[in-house]
PyMOL Python script that loads the backbone (N, CA, C, O; Angstrom):
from pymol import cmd

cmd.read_pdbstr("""\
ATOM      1  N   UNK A   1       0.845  -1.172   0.000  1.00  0.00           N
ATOM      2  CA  UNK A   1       0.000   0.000   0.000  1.00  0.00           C
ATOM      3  C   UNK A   1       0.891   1.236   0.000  1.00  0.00           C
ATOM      4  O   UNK A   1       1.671   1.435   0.932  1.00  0.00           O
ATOM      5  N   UNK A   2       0.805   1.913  -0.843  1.00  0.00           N
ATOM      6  CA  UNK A   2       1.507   3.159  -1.356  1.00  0.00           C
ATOM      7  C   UNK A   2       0.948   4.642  -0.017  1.00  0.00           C
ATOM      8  O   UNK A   2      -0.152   5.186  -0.103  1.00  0.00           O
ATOM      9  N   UNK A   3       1.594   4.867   0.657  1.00  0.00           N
ATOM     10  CA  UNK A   3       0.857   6.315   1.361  1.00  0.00           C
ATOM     11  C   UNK A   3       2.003   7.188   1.796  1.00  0.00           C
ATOM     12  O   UNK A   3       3.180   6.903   2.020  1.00  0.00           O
ATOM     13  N   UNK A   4       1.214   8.557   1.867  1.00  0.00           N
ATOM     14  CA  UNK A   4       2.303   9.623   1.809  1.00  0.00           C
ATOM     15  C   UNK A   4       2.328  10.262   3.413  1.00  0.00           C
ATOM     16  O   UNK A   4       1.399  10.791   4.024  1.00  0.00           O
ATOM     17  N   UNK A   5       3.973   9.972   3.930  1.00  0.00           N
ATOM     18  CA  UNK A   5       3.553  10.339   5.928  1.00  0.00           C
ATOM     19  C   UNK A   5       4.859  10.735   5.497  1.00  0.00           C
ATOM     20  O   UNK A   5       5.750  10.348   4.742  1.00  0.00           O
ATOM     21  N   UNK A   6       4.517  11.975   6.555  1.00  0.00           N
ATOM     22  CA  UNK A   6       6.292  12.867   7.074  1.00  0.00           C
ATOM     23  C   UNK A   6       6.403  11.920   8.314  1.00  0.00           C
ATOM     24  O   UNK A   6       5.550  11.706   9.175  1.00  0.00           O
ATOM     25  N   UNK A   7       7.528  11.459   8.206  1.00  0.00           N
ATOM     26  CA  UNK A   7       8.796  10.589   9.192  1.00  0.00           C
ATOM     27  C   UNK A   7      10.047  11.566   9.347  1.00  0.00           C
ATOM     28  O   UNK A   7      10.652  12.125   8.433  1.00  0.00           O
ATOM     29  N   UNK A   8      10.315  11.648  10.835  1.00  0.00           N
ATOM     30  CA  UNK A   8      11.822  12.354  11.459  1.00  0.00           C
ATOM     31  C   UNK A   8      12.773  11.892  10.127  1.00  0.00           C
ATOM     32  O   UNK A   8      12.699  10.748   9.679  1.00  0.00           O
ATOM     33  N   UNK A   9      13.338  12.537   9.765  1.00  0.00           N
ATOM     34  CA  UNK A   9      14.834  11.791   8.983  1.00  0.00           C
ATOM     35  C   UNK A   9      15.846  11.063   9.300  1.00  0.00           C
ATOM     36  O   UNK A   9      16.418  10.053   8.890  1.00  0.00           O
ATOM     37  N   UNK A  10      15.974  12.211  10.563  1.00  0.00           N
ATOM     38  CA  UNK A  10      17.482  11.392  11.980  1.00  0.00           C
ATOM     39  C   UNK A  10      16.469  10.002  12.355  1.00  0.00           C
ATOM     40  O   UNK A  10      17.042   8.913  12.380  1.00  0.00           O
ATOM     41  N   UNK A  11      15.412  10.033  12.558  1.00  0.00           N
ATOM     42  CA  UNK A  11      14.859   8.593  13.217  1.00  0.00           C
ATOM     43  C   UNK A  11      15.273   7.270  11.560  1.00  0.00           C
ATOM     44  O   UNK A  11      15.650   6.130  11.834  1.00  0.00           O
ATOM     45  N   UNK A  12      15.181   7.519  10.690  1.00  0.00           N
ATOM     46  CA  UNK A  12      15.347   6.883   9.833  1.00  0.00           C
ATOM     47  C   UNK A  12      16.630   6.304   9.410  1.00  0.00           C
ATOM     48  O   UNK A  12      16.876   5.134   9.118  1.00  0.00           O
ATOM     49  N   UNK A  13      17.312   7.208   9.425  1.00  0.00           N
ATOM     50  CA  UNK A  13      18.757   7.235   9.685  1.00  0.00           C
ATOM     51  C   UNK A  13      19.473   6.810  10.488  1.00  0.00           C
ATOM     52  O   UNK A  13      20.660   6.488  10.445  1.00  0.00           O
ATOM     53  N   UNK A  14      18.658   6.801  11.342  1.00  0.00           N
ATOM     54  CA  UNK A  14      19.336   5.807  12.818  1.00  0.00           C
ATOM     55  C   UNK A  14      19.107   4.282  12.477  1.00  0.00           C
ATOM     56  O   UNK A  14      19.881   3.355  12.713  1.00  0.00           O
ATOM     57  N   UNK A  15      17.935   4.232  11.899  1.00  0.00           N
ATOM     58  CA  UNK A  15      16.976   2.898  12.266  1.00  0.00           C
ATOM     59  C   UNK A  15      18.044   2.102  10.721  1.00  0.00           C
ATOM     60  O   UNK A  15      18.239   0.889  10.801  1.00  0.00           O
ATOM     61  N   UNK A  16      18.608   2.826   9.515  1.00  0.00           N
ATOM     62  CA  UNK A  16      19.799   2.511   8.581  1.00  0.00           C
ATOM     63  C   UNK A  16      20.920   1.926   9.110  1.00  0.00           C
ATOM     64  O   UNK A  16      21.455   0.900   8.690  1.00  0.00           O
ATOM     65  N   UNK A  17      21.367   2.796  10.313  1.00  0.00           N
ATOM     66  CA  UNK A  17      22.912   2.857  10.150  1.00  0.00           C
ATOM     67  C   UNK A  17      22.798   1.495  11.266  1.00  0.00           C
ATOM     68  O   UNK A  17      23.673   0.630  11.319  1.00  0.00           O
ATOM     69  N   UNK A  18      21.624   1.489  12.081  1.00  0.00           N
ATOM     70  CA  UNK A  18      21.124   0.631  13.142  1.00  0.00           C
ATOM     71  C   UNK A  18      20.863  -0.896  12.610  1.00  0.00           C
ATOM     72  O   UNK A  18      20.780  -1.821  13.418  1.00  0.00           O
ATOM     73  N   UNK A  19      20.761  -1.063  11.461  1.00  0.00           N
ATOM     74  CA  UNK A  19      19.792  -2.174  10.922  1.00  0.00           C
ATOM     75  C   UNK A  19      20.985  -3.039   9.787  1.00  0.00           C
ATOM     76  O   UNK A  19      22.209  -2.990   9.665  1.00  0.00           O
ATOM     77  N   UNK A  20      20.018  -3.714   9.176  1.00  0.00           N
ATOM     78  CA  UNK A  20      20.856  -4.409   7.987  1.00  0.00           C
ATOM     79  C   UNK A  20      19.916  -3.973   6.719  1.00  0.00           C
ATOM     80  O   UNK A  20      20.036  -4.537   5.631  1.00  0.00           O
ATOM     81  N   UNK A  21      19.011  -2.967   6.936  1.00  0.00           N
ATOM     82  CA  UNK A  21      17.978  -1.950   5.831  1.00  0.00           C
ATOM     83  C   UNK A  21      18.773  -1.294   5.374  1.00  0.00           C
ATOM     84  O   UNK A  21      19.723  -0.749   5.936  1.00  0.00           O
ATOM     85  N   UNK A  22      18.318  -1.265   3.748  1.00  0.00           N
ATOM     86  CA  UNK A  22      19.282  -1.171   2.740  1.00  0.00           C
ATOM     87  C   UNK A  22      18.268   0.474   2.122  1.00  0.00           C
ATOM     88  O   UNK A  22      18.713   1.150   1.194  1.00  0.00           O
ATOM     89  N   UNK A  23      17.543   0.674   2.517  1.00  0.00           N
ATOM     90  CA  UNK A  23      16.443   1.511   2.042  1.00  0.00           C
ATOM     91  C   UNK A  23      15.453   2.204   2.907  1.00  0.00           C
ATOM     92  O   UNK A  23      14.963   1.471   3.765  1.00  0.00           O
ATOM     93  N   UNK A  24      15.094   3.269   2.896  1.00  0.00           N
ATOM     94  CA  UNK A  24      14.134   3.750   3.859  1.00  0.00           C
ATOM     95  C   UNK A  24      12.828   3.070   4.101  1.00  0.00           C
ATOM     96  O   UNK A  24      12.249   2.806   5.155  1.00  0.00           O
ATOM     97  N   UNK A  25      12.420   2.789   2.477  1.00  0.00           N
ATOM     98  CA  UNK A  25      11.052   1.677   3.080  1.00  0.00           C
ATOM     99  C   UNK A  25      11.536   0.437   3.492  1.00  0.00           C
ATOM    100  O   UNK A  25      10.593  -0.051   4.115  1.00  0.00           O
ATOM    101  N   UNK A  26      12.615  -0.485   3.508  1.00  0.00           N
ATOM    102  CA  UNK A  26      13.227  -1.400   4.206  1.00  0.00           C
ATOM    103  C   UNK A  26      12.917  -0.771   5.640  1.00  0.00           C
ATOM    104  O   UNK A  26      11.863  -0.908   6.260  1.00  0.00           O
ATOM    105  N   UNK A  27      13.908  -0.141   5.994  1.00  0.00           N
ATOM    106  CA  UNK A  27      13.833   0.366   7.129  1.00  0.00           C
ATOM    107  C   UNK A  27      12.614   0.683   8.079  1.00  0.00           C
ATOM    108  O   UNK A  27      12.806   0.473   9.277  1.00  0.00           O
ATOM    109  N   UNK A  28      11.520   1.110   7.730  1.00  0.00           N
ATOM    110  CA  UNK A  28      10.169   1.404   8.202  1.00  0.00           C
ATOM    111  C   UNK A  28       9.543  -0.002   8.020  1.00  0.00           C
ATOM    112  O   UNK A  28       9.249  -0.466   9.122  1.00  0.00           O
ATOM    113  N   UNK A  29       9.278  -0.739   7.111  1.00  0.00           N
ATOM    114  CA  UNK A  29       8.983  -2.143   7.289  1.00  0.00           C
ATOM    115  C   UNK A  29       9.271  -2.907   7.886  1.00  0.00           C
ATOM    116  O   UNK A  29       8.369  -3.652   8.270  1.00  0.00           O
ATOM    117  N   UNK A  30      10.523  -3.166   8.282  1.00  0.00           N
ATOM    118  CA  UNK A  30      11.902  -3.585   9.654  1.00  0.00           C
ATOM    119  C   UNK A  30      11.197  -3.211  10.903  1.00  0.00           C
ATOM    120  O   UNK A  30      10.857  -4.075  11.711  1.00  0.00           O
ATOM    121  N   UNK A  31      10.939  -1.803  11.107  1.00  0.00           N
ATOM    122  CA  UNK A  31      10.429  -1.089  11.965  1.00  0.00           C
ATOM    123  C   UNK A  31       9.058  -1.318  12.749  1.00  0.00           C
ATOM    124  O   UNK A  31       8.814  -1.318  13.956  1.00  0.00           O
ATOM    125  N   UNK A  32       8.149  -1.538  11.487  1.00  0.00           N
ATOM    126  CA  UNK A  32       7.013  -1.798  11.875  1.00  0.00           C
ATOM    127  C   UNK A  32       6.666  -3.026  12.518  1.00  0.00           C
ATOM    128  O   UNK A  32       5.831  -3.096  13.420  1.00  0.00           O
ATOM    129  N   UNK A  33       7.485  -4.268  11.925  1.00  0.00           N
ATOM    130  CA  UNK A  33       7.018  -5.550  11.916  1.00  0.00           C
ATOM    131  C   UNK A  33       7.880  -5.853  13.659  1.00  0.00           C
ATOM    132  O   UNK A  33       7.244  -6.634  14.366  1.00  0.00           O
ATOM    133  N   UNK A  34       9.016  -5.368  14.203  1.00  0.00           N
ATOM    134  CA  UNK A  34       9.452  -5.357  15.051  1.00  0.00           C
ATOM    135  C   UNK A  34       8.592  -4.576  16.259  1.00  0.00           C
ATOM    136  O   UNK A  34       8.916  -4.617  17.446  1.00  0.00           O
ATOM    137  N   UNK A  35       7.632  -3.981  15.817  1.00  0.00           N
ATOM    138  CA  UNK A  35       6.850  -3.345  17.087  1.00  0.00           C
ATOM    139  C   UNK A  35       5.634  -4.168  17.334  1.00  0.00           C
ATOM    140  O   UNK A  35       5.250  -4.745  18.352  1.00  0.00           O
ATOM    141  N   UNK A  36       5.032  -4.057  15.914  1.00  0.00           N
ATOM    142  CA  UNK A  36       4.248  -5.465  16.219  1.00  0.00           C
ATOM    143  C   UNK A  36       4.525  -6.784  16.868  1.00  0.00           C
ATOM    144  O   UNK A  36       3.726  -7.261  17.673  1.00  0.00           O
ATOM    145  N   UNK A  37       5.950  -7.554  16.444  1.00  0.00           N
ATOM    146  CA  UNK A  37       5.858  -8.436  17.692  1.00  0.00           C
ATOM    147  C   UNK A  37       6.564  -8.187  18.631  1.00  0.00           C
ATOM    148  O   UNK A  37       6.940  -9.162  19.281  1.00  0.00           O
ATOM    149  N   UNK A  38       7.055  -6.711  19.105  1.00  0.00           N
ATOM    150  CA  UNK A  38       7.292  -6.586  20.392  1.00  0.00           C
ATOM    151  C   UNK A  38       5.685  -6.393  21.304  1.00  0.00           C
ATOM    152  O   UNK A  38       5.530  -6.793  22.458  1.00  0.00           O
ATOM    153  N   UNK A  39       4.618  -5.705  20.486  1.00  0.00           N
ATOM    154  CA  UNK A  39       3.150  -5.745  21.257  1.00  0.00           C
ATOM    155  C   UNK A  39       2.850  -6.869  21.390  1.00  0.00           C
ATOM    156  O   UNK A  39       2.382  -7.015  22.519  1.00  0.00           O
ATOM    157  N   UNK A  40       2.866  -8.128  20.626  1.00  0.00           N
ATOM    158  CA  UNK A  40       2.596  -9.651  20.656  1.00  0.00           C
ATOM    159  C   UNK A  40       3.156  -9.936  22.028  1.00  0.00           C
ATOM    160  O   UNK A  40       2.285 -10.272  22.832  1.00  0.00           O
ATOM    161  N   UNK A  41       4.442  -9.887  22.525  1.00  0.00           N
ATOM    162  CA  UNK A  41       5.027 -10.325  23.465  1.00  0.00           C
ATOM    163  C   UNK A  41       4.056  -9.752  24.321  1.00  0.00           C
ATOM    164  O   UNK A  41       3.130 -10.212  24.990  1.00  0.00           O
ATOM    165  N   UNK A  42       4.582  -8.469  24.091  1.00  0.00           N
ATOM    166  CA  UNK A  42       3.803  -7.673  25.737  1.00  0.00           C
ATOM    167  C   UNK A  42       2.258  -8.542  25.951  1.00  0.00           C
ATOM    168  O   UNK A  42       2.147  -9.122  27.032  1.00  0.00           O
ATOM    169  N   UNK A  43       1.478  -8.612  25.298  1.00  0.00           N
ATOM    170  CA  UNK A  43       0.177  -9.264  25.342  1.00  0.00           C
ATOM    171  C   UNK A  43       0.179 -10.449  25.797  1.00  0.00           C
ATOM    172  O   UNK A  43      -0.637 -10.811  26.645  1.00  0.00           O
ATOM    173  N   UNK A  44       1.186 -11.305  25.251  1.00  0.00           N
ATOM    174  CA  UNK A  44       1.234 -12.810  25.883  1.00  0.00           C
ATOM    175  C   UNK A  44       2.180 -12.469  27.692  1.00  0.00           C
ATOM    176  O   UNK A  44       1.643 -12.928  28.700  1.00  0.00           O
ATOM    177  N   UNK A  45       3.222 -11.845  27.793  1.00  0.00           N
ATOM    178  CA  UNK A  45       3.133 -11.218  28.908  1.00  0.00           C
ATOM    179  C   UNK A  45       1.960 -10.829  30.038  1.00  0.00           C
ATOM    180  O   UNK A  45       1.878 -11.053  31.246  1.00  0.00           O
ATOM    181  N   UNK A  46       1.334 -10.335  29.351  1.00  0.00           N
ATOM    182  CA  UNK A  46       0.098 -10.186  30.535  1.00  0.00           C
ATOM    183  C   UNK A  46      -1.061 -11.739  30.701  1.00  0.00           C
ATOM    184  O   UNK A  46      -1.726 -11.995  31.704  1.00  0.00           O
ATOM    185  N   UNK A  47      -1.025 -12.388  29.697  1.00  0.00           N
ATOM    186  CA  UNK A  47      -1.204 -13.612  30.310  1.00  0.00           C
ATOM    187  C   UNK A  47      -0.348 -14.227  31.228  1.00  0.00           C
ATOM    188  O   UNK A  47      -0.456 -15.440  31.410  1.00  0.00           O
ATOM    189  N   UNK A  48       0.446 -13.605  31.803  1.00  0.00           N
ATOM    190  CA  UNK A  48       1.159 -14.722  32.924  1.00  0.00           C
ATOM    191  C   UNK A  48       0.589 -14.623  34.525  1.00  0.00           C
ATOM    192  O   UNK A  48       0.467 -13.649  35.269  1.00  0.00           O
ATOM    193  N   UNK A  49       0.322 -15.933  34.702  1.00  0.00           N
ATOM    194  CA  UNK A  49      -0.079 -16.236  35.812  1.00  0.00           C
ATOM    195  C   UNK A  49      -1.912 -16.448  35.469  1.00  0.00           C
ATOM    196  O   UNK A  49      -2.610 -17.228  36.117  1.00  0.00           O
ATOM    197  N   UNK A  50      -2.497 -15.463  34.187  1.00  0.00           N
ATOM    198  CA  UNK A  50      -3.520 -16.033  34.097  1.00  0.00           C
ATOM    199  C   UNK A  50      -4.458 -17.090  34.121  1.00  0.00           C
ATOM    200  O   UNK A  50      -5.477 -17.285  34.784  1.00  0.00           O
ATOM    201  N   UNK A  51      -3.534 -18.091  32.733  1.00  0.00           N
ATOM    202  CA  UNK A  51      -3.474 -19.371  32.343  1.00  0.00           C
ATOM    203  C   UNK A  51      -3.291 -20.468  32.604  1.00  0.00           C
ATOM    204  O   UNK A  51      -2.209 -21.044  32.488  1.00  0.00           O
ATOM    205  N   UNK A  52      -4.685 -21.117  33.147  1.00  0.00           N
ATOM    206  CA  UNK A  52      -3.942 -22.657  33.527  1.00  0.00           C
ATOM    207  C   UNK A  52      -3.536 -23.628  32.432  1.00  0.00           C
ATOM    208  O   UNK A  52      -4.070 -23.837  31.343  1.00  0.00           O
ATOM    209  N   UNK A  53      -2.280 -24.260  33.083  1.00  0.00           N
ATOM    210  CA  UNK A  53      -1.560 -25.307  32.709  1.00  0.00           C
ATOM    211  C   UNK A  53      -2.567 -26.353  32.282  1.00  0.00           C
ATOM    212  O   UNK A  53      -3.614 -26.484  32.917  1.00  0.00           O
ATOM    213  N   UNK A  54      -2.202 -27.338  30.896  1.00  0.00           N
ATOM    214  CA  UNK A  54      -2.718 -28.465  31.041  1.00  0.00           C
ATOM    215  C   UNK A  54      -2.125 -29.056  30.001  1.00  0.00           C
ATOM    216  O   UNK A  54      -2.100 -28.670  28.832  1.00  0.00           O
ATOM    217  N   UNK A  55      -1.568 -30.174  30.558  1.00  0.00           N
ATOM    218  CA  UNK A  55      -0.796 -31.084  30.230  1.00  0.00           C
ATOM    219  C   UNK A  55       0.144 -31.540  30.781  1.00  0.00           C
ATOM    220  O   UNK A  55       0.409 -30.998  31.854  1.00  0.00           O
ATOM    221  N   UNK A  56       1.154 -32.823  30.289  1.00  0.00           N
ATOM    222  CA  UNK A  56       2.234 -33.681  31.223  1.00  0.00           C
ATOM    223  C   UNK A  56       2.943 -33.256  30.638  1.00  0.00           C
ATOM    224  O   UNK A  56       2.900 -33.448  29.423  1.00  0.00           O
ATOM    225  N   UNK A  57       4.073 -32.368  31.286  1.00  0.00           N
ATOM    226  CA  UNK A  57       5.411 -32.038  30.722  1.00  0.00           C
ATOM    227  C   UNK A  57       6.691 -33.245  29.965  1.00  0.00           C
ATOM    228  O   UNK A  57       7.399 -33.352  28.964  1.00  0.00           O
ATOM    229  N   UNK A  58       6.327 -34.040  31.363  1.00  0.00           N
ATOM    230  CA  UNK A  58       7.041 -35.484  31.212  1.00  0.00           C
ATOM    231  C   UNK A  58       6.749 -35.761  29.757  1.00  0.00           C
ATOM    232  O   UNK A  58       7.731 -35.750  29.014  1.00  0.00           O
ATOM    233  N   UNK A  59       5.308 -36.064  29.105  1.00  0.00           N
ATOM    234  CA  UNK A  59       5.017 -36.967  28.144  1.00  0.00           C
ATOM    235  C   UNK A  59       5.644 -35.915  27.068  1.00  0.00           C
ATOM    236  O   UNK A  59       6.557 -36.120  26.269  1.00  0.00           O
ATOM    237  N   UNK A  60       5.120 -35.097  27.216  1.00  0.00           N
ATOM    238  CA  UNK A  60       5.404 -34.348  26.246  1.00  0.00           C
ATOM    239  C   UNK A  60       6.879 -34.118  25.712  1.00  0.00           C
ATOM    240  O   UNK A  60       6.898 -33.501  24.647  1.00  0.00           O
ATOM    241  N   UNK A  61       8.278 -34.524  26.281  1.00  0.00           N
ATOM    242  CA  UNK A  61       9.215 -34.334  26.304  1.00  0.00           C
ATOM    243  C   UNK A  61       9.886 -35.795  25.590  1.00  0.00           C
ATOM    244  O   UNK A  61      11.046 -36.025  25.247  1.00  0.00           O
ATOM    245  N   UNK A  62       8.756 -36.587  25.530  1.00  0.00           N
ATOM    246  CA  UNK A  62       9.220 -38.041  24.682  1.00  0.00           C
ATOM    247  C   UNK A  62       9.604 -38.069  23.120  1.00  0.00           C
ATOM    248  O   UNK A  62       8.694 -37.619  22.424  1.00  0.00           O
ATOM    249  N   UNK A  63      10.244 -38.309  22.718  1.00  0.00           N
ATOM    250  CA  UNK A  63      10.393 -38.456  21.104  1.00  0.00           C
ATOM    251  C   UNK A  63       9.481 -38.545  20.368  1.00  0.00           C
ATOM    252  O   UNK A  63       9.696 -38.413  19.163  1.00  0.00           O
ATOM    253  N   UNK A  64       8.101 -38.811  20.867  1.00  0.00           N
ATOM    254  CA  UNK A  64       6.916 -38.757  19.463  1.00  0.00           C
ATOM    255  C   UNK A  64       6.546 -37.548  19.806  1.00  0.00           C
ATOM    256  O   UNK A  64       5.396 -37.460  19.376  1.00  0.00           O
ATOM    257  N   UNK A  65       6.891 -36.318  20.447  1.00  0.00           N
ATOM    258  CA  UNK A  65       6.543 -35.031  19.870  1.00  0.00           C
ATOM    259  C   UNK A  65       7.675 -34.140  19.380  1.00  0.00           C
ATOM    260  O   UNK A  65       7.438 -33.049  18.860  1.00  0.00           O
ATOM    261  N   UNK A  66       9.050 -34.668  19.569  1.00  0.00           N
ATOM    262  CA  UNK A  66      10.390 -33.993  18.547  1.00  0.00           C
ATOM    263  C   UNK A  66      10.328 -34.482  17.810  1.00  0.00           C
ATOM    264  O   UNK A  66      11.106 -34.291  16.875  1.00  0.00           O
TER     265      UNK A  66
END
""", "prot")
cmd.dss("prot")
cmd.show_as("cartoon", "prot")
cmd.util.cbc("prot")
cmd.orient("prot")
């Protein structure tokens, strides 16, 4: 999707010299997809302690599930 946004320059430039982005839309795509699953984490984060357990760790650790 093609759209037209003013972005800092120095933030871009950082996120270049910072990255292995070869390009500014590299760079913002890099950018984006890294915040998204840093929010993923945070979210599964706040499930902790929510969630009950279920299942045998033991079994589960047998060769018919590697």
């Amino acid at each position: 999707m093609r759209t037209n946004i003013e972005i800092d320059q120095q933030a871009i430039t950082a996120i270049i010299q910072m990255s292995e982005a070869k390009t500014q839309k590299q760079a913002i795509e890099d950018a984006l997809k890294r915040y998204t699953r840093h929010m993923a984490q945070l979210a599964l984060l706040e499930l902790k302690g929510k969630v009950k357990w279920e299942g045998d760790l033991d079994d589960m650790r047998t060769s018919k599930y590697l």
